[in-house]
Backbone as a printed PyTorch tensor [residue, N CA C, xyz], in Angstrom:
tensor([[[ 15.2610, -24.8490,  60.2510],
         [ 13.8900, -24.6460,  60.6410],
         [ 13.5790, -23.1540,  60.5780]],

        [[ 12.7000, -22.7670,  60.1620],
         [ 11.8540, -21.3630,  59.8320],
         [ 11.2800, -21.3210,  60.6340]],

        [[ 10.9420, -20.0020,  61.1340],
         [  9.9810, -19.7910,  62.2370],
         [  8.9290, -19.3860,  61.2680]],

        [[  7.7650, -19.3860,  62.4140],
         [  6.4750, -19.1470,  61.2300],
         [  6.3060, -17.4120,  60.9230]],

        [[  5.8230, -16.9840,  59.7870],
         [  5.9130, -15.9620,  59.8100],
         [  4.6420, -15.0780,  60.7620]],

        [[  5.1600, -13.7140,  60.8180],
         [  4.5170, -13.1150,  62.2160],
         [  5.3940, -12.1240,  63.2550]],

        [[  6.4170, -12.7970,  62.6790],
         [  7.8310, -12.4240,  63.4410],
         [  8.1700, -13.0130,  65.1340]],

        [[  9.1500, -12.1890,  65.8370],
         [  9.4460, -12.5780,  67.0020],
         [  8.2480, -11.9120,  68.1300]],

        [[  8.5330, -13.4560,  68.9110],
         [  7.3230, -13.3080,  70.1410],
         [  8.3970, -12.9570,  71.2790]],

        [[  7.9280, -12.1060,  72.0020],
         [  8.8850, -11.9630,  73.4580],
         [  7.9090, -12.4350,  74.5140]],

        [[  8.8410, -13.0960,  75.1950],
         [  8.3930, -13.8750,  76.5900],
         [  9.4150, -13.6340,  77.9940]],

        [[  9.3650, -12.5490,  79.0810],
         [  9.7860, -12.7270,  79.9740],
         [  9.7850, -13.6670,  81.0600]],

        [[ 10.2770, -13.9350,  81.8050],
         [  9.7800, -14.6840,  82.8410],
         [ 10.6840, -14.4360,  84.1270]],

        [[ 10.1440, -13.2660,  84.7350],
         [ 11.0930, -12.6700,  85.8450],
         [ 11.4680, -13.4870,  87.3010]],

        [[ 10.4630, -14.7470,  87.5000],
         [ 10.3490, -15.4900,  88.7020],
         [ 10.6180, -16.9800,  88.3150]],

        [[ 10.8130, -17.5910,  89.4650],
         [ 10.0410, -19.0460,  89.6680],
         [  8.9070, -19.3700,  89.7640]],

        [[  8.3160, -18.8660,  90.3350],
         [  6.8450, -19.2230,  90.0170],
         [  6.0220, -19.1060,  88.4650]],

        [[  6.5470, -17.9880,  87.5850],
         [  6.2880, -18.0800,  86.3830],
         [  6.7240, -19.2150,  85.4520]],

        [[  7.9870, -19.2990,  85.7460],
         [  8.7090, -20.6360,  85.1940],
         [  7.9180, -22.1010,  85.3950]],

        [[  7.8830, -21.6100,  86.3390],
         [  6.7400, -23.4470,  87.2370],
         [  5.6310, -23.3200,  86.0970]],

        [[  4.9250, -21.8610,  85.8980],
         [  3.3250, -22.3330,  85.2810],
         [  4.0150, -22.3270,  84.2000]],

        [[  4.6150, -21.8430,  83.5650],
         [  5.2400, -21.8150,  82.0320],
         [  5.7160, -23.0530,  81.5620]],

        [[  6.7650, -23.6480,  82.4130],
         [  7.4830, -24.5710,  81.6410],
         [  6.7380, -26.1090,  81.3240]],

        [[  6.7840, -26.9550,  80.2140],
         [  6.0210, -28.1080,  80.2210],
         [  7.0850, -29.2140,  79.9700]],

        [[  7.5250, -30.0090,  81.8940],
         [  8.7550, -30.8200,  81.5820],
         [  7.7480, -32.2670,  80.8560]],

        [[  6.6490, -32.2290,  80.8360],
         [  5.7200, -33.9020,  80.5350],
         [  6.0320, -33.5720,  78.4520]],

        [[  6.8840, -32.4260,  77.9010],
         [  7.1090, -32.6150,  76.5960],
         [  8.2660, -33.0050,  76.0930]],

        [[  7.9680, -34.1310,  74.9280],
         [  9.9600, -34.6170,  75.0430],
         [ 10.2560, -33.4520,  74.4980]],

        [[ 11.8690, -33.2830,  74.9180],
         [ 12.6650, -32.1300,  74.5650],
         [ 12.0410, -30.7720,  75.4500]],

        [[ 10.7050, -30.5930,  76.2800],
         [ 10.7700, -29.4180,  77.2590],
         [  9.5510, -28.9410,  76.0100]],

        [[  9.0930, -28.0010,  76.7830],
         [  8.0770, -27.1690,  76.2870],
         [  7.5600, -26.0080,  76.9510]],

        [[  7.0570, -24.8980,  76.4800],
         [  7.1700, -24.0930,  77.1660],
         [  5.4270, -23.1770,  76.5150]],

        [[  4.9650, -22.4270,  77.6580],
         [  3.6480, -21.7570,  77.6800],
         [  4.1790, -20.7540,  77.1750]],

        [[  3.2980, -20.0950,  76.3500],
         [  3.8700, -18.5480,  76.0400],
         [  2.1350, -17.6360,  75.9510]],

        [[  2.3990, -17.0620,  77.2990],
         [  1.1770, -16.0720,  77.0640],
         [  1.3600, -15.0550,  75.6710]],

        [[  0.1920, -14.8910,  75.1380],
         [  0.4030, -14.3900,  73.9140],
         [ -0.9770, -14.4340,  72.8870]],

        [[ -1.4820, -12.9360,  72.7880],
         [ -2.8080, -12.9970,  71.6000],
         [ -2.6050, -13.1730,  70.3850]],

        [[ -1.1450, -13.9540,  69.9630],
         [ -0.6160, -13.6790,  68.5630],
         [ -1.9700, -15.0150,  68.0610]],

        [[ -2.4370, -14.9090,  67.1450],
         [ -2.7710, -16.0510,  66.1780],
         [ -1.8140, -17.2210,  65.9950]],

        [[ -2.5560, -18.2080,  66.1290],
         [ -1.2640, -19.2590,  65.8930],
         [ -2.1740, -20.7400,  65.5560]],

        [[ -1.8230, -21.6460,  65.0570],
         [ -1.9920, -22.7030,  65.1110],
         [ -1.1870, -24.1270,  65.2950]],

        [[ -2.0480, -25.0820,  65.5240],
         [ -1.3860, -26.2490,  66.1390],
         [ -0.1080, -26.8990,  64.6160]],

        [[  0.9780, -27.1760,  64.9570],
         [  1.9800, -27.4460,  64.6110],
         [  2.5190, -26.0380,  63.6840]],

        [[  2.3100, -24.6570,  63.7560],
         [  3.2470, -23.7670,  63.2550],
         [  4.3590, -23.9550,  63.9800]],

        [[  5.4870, -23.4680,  62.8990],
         [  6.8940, -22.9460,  63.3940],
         [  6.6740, -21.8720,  63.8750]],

        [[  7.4110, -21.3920,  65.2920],
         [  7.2920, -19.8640,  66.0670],
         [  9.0870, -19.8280,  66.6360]],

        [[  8.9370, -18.6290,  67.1870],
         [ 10.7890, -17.8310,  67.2440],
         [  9.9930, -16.9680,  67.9840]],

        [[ 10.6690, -17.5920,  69.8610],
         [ 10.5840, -16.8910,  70.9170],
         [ 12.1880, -15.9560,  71.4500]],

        [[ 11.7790, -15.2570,  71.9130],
         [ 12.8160, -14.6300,  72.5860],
         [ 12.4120, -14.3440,  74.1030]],

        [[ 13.2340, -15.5360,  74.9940],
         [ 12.7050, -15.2380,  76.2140],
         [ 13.7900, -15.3280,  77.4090]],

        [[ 13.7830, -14.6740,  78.5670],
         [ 14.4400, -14.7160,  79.6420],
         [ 14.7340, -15.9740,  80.5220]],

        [[ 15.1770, -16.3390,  81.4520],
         [ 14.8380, -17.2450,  82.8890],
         [ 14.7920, -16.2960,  83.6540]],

        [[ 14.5780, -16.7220,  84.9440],
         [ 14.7910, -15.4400,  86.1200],
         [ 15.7740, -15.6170,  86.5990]],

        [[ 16.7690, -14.0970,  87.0700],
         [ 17.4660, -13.7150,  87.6630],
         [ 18.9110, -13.6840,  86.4660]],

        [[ 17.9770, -13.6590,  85.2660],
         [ 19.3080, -13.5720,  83.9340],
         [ 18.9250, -12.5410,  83.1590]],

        [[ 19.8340, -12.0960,  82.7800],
         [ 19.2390, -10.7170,  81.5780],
         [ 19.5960, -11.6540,  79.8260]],

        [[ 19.8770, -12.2570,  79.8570],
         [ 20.6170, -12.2920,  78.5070],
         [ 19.2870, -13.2540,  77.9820]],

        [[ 18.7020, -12.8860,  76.7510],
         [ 17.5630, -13.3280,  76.1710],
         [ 18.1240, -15.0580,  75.3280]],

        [[ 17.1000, -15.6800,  74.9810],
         [ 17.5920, -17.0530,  74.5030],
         [ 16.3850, -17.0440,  73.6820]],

        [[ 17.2170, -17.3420,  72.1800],
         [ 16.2590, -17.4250,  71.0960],
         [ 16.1690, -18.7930,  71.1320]],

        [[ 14.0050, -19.0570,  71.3860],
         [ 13.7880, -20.3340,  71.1480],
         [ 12.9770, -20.5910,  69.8780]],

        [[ 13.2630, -21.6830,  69.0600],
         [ 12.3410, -22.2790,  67.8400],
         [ 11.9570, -23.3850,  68.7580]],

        [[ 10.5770, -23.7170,  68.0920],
         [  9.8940, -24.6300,  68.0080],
         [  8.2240, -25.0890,  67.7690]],

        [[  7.7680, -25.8580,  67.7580],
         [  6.4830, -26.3090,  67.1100],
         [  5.3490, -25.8320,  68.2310]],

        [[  4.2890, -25.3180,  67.9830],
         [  2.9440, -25.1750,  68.4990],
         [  1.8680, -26.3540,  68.9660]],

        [[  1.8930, -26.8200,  69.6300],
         [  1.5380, -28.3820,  70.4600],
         [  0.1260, -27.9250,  71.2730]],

        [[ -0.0200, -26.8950,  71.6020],
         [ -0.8910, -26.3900,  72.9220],
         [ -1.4320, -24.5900,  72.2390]],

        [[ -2.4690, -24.9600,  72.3140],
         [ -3.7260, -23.5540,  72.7130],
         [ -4.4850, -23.6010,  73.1550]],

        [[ -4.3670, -22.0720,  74.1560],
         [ -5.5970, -21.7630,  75.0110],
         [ -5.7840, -20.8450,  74.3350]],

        [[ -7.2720, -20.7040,  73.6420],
         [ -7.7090, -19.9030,  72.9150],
         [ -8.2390, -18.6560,  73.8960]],

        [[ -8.6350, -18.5380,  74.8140],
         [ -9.0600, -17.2100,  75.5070],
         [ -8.4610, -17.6680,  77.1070]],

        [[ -8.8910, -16.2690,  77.9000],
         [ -8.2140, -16.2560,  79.3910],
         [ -9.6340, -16.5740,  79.8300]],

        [[ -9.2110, -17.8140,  81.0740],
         [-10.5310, -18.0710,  82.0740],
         [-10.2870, -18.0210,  83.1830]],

        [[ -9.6450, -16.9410,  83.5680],
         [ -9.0230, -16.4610,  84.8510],
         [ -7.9100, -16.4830,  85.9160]],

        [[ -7.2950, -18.0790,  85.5720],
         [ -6.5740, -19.1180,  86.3070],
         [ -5.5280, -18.8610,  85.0450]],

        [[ -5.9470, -19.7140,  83.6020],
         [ -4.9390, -19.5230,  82.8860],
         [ -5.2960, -18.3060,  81.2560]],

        [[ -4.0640, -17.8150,  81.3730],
         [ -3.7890, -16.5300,  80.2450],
         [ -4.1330, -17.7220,  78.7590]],

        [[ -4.5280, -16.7860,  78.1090],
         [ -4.1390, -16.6450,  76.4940],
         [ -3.0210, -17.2760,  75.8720]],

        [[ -2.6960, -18.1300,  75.0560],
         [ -1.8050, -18.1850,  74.3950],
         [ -1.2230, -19.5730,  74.1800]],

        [[ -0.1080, -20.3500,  74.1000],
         [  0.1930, -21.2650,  73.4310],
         [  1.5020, -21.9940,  73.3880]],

        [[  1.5780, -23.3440,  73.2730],
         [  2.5510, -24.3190,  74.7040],
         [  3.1250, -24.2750,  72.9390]],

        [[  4.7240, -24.6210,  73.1810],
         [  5.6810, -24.9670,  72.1780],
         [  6.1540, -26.1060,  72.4340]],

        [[  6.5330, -27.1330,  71.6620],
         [  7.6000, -27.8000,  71.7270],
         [  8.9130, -27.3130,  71.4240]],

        [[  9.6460, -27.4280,  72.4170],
         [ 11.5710, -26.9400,  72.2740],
         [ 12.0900, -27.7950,  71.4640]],

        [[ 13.1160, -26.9800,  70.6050],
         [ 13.6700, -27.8110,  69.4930],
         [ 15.4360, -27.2300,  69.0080]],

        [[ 16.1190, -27.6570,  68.8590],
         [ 17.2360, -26.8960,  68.8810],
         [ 18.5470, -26.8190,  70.2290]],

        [[ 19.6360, -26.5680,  69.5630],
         [ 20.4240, -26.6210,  70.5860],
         [ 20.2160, -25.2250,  71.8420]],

        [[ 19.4540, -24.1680,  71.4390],
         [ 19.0300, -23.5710,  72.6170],
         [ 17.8770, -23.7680,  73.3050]],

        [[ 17.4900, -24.7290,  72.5480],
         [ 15.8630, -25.5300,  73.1500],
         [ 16.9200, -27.0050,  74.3290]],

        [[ 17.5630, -27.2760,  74.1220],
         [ 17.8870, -28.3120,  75.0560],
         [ 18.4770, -27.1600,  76.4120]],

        [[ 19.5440, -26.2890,  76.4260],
         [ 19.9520, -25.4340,  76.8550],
         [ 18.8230, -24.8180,  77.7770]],

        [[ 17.8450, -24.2150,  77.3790],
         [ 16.3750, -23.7350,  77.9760],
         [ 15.9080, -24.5300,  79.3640]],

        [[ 15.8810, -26.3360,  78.8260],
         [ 15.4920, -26.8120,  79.3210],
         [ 16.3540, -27.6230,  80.2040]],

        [[ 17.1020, -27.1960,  80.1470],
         [ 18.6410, -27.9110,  81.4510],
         [ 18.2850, -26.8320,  82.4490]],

        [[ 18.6180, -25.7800,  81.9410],
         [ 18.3040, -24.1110,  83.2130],
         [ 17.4250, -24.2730,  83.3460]],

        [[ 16.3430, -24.1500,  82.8750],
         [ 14.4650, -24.4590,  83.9140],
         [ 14.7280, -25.3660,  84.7430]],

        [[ 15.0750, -26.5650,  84.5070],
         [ 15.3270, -27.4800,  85.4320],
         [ 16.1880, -27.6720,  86.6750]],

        [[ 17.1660, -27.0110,  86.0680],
         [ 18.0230, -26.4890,  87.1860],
         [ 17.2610, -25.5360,  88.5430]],

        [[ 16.7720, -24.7430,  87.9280],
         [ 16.1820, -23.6170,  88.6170],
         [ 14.9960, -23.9050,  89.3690]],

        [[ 13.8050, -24.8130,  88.6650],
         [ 13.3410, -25.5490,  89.3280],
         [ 13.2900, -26.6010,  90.3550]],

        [[ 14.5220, -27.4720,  90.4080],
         [ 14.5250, -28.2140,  91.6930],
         [ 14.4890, -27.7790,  92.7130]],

        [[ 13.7410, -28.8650,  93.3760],
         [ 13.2010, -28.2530,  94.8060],
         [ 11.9440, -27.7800,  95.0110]],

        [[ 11.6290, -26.9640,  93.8140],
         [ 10.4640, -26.2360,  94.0920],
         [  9.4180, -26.7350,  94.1670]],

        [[  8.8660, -26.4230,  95.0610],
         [  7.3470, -27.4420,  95.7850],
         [  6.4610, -26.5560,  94.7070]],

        [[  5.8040, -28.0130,  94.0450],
         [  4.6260, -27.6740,  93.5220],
         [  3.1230, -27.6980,  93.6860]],

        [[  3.2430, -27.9360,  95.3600],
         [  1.8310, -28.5000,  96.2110],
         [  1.3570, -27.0040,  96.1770]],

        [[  0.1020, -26.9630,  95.9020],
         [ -0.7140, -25.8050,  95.7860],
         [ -0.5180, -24.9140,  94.5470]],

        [[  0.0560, -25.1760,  93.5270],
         [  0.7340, -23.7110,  92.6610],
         [ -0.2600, -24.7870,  91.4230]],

        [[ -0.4060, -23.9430,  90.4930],
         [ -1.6560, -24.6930,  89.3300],
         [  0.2070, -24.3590,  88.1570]],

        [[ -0.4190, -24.7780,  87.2020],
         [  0.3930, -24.2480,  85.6370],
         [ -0.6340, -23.5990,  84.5770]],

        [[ -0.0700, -22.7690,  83.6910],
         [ -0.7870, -22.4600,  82.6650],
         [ -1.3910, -23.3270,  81.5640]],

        [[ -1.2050, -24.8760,  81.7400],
         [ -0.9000, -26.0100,  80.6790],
         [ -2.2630, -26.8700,  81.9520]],

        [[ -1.7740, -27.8760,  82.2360],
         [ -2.4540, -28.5200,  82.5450],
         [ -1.9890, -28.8780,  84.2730]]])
């Protein structure tokens, strides 16, 4: 799989609470928000490079473009939900999950829906 050209997108995500609005567990295989003014469209190939929290070591993700928010309306940023794909796309989405249990999601919105 090729990423689309454009090059690499970087995506931190220093918290849990970022992770919560970021991550999209309702996609098979995991999915993930990526704030971002890059141009993109629905089903490009993209090549993220992004963190979890409380890890330094970056995890290159591929996968498909499923989700755009074309502008910021205050609540949610700019940018565009992936489908995870790949053996560091399953990996991604074991650790979000991990990291996520527990975490009460009463009151907290997501960047997705």
């Amino acid at each position: 799989m090729q990423p689309r050209m454009g090059g690499i997108i970087q995506a931190n995500i220093p918290d849990k609470e970022t992770l919560y609005q970021s991550y999209m567990p309702y996609v098979v295989g995991g999915g993930l928000f990526i704030p971002s003014k890059q141009a993109v469209k629905l089903g490009d190939e993209v090549f993220v490079l992004t963190t979890l929290p409380e890890q330094s070591q970056k995890i290159p993700l591929t996968g498909k473009v499923i989700w755009i928010s074309q502008k910021q309306n205050g609540i949610k940023p700019q940018g565009f939900g992936m489908q995870l794909s790949g053996e560091k796309g399953v990996y991604f989405k074991t650790e979000a999950e991990k990291i996520l249990a527990g975490f009460k999601a009463e009151g907290r919105y997501s960047y997705t829906m």
